[in-house]
DRENNULUM-548512 format. One record per residue (C-alpha): y, x, z; residue in one letter. Coordinates in steps of 0.2 Angstrom, whole numbers, plus 5000, padded with zeros to 4 digits. Layout:
YXZA;...
//
This chain:
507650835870X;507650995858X;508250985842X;507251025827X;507851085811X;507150955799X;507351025780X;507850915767X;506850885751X;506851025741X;507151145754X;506351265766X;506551275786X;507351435793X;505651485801X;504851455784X;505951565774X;505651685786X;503851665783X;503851655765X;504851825766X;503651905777X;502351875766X;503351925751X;503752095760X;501752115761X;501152065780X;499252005777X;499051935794X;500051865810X;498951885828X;499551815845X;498551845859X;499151765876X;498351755890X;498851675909X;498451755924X;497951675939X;497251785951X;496951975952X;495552055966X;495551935979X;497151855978X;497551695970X;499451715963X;500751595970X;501251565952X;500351605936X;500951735925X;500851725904X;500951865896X;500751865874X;500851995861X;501151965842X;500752065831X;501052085811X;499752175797X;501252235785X;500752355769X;501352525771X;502852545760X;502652735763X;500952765758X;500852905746X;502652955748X;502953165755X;503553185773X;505353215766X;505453045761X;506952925766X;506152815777X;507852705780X;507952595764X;506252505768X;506452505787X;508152405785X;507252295772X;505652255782X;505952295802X;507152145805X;505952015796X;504652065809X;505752075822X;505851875818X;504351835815X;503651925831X;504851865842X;504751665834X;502651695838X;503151755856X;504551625864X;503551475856X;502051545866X;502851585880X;504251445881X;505751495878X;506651685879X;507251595894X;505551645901X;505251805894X;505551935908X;504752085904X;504452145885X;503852305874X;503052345857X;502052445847X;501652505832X;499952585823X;499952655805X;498252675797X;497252845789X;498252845773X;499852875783X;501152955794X;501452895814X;503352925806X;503052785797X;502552665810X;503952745820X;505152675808X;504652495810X;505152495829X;506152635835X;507752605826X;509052445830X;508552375813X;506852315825X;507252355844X;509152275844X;508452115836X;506952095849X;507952145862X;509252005855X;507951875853X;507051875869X;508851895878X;508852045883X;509652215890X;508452355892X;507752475877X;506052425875X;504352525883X;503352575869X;501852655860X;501352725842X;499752795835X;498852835818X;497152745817X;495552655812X;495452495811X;495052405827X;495652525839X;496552445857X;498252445857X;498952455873X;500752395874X;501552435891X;503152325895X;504552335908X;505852215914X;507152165901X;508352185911X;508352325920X;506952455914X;506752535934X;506152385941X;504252455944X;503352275950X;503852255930X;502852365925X;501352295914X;500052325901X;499252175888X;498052265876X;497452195861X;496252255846X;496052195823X;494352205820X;495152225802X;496652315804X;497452445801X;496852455783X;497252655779X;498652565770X;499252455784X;500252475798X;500252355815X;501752305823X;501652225840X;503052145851X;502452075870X;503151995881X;502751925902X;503351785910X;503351885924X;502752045935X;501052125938X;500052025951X;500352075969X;501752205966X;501952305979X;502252495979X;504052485980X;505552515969X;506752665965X;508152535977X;506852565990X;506052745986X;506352896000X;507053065991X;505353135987X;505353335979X;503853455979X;504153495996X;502753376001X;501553465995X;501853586008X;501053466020X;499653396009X;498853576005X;498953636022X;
//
């Protein structure tokens, strides 16, 4: 039996302080897609894999600020309460940290503002040490970032959250807001997999042959 945090009267859950602080900080929105993968070409997999991204609609603190501004006041304000919130959408999704075993995240700023400033939300420990924390992990965190329109795919690639080399790990679960990013907005995704790609099988850097350009020699002949 788990045990659940019942508040008493008059007071509020850790998970809805949380919440209530998120939405106080300015996100409009919370998304989680997941999705559970049971076959890929003409292979069933022995076992299913889940994979689930979350992802956050924050107002941009930034926008209208010059490209000299101090972006470390509001990243340490705003980074770890979406480093929560993500990560609380993510293990409840995918049942537990325990089976998280590859992760990444991404961020997307709209028109009216930097890629710096969707940088900030996820490149600095005040995001990346708290997910990586979180999910129970060791490696840093595959990643992307981009300016846009609202409604653009966001691809967000992961690896293993142990140990970044391990290729069959890596793995990509895209996801698109019809209504967001706002040019005042920024998206900020985390993912996670309950395991590899279907059917890896390319090998791994334990198992790679020393390969240099000298194989081309043969190949262009």
């Amino acid at each position: 039996m788990s045990d659940t945090l019942i508040p008493a009267a008059g007071e509020t859950s850790p998970a809805t302080a949380v919440d209530d602080l998120a939405r106080a900080l300015g996100v409009r929105k919370i998304t989680v897609l997941t999705e559970e993968i049971l076959r890929d070409g003409s292979g069933a997999l022995a076992a299913s894999v889940t994979r689930a991204a979350a992802a956050a609609v924050v107002r941009n603190p930034w926008v209208g600020s010059g490209v000299s501004a101090d972006l470390a006041p509001e990243t340490e304000r705003l980074a770890p309460v979406l480093a929560k919130i993500l990560t609380d959408r993510l293990t409840a999704a995918l049942g537990g940290a325990g089976e998280v075993e590859a992760f990444g995240k991404s961020a997307v700023v709209g028109l009216r503002g930097e890629v710096e400033h969707a940088a900030a939300l996820i490149h600095t420990p005040f995001f990346g040490n708290l997910v990586r924390e979180f999910l129970e992990g060791t490696s840093i965190l595959s990643f992307s970032d981009d300016r846009a329109e609202p409604g653009i795919s966001i691809a967000v690639p992961m690896w293993h959250k142990e140990a970044a080399s391990t290729r069959s790990h890596y793995q990509t679960i895209t996801l698109s807001l019809s209504d967001a990013p706002h040019p005042d907005e920024i998206v900020v995704v985390a993912a996670a997999s309950t395991g590899s790609r279907p059917h890896p099988r390319i090998g791994d850097r334990t198992t790679d042959r020393p390969v240099t350009a000298q194989i081309l020699e043969g190949i262009l002949q």
